[in-house]
C-alpha positions in Angstrom: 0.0 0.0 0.0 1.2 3.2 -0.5 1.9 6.0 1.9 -1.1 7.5 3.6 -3.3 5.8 0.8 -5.2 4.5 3.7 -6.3 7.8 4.8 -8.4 8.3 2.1 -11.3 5.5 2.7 -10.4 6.1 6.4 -11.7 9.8 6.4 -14.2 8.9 3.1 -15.6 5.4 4.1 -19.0 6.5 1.8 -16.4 6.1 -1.6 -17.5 3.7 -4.2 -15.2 0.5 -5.7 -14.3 2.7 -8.2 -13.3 5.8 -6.7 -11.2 4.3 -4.7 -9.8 2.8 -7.6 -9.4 6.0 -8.8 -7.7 7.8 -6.1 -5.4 4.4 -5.9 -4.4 5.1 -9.4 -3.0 8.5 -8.9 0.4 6.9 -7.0 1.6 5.5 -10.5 0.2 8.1 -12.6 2.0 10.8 -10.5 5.3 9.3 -10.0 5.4 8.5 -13.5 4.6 11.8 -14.7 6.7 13.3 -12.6 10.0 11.5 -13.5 9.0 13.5 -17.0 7.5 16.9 -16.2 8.4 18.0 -12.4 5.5 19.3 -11.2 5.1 18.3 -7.5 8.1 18.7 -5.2 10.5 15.7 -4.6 10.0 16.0 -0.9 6.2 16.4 -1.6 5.7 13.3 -4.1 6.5 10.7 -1.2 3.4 12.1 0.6 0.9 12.6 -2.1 -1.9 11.6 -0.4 -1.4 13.2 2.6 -0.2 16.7 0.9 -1.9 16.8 -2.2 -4.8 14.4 -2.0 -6.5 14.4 1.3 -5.7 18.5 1.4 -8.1 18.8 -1.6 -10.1 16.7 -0.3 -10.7 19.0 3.0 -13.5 21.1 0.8 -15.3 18.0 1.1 -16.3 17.7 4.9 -17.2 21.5 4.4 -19.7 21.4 0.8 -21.9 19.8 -0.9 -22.6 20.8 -4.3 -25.5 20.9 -6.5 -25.4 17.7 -9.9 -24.1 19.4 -12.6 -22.5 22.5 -10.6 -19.6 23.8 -12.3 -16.4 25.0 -10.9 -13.3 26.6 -12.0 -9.6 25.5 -10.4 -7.7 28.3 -10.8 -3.7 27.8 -10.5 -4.2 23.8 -10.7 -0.6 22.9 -11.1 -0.5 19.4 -11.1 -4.1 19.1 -10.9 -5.0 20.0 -7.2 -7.3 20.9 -5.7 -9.3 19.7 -8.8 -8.2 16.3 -9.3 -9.4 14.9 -6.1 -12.3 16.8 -5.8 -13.6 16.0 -9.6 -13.1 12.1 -8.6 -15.2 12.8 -5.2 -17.7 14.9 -6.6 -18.6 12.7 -9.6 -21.6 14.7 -10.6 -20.1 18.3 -11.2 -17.8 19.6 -13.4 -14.6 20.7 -13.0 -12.3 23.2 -15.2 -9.0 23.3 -14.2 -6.7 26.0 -15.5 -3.1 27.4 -15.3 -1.1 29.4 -17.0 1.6 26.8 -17.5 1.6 24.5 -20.1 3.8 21.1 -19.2 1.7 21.7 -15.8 -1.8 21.5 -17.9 0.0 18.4 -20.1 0.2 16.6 -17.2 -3.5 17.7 -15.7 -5.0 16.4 -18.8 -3.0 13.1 -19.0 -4.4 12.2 -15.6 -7.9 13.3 -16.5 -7.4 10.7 -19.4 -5.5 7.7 -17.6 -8.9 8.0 -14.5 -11.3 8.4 -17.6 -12.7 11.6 -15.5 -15.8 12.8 -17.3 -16.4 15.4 -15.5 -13.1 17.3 -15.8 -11.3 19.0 -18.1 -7.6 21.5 -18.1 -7.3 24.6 -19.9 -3.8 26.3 -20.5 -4.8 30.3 -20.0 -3.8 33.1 -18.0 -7.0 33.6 -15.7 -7.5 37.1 -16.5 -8.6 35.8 -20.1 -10.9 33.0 -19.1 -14.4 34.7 -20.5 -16.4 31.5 -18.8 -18.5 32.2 -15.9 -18.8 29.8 -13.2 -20.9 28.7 -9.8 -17.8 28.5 -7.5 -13.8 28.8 -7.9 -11.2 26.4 -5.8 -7.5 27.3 -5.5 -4.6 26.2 -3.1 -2.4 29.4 -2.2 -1.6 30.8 -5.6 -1.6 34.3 -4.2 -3.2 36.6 -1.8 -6.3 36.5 -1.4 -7.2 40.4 -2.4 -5.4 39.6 -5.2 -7.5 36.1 -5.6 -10.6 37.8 -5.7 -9.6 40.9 -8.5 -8.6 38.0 -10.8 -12.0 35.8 -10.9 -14.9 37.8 -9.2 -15.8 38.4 -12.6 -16.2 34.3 -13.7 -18.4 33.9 -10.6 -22.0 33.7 -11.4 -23.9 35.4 -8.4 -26.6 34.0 -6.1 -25.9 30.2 -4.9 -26.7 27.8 -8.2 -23.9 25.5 -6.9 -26.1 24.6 -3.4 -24.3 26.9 -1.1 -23.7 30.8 -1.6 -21.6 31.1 -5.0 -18.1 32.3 -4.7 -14.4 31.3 -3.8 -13.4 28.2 -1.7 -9.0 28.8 -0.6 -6.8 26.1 0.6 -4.2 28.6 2.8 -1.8 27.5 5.9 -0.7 30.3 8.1 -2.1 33.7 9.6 -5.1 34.6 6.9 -5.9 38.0 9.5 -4.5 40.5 7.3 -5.5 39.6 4.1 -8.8 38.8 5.3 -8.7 42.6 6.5 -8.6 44.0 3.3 -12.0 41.7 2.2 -15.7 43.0 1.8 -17.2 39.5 0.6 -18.7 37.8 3.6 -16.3 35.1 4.9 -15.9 32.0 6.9 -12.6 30.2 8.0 -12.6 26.4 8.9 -9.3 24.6 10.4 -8.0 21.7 8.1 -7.1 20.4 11.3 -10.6 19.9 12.6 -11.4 17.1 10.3 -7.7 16.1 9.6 -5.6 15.3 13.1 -2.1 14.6 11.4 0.3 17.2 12.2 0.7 18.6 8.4 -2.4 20.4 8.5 -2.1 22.2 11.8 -2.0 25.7 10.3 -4.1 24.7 7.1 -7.2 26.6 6.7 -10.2 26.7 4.2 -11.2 29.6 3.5 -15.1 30.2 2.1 -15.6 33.4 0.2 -19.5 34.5 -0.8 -20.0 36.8 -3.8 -22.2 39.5 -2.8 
């Protein structure tokens, strides 16, 4: 088995066979992929479920979205947050886009070797993505003012997706400045709350509504 794999159905026991097949899948996939195109850390591709995996998957003891909801990943990297999240949440679709091209290579051969349906990468700089969508995920591309000037226009109002539309951020660390500077309405949860293992101490999801 490999490392931390075991968290997964431990903290998900509602996954189907082949979900779990899925998520299983992404050890090989990865490593392989990354001996090519480096796009997660050496130090962090030992702990892949644990650091990549199960992190993305912290948005799911938080929401539930709507069937058919449709959500934009924006600075995906190597395909997280929106990886996981499109295998867990089977029934909405997932655009994941970066600016970097090897990065979106990769996204879209994993999206191909899982046979995701429901999930798609884009190679574009975010401020010329013209698609609007019911909620955007990202893991600590930037600030979060910042976050918020790039996409608040791709973000359809009102709450289409099941809960109030707008921005879900995977952040560590102290949030209280940035959050400062914020006029959306805004809730913080700690990682750590569903998550015990010591790498999420200071992780936080952050939930931003559209007004």
């Amino acid at each position: 088995m490999h490392p931390y794999f075991d968290l997964i159905p431990k903290y998900f026991p509602d996954l189907s066979e082949k979900q779990l097949s899925q998520f299983e899948k992404l050890w090989e996939i990865y490593h392989d992929w990354n001996a090519k195109i480096n796009v997660i850390s050496r130090k962090d591709i030992d702990e892949l479920y644990l650091r990549h995996v199960l992190h993305s998957l912290a948005l799911a003891k938080i929401f539930k979205f709507k069937e058919g909801t449709e959500i934009l990943d924006v600075g995906t990297g190597g395909g997280f947050p929106g990886i996981p999240l499109s295998i867990y949440f089977d029934s909405v679709k997932f655009t994941l886009v970066d600016s970097i091209g090897k990065k979106i290579k990769v996204v879209n051969e994993v999206i191909s070797a899982l046979d995701l349906q429901n999930a798609r990468g884009i190679q574009v700089r975010i401020e010329n993505l013209e698609q609007s969508f019911d909620m955007v995920v990202s893991r600590a591309v930037t600030q979060l003012p910042v976050l918020i000037s790039w996409v608040s226009g791709n973000i359809k109002k009102g709450n289409s997706s099941g809960v109030g539309n707008g921005i879900i951020y995977l952040k560590g660390g102290d949030l209280e400045a940035e959050l400062k500077e914020i006029m959306w309405s805004t809730k913080v949860y700690d990682v750590s709350a569903f998550f015990p293992e010591s790498f999420f101490e200071t992780k936080k999801v952050v939930y931003l509504i559209k007004p």
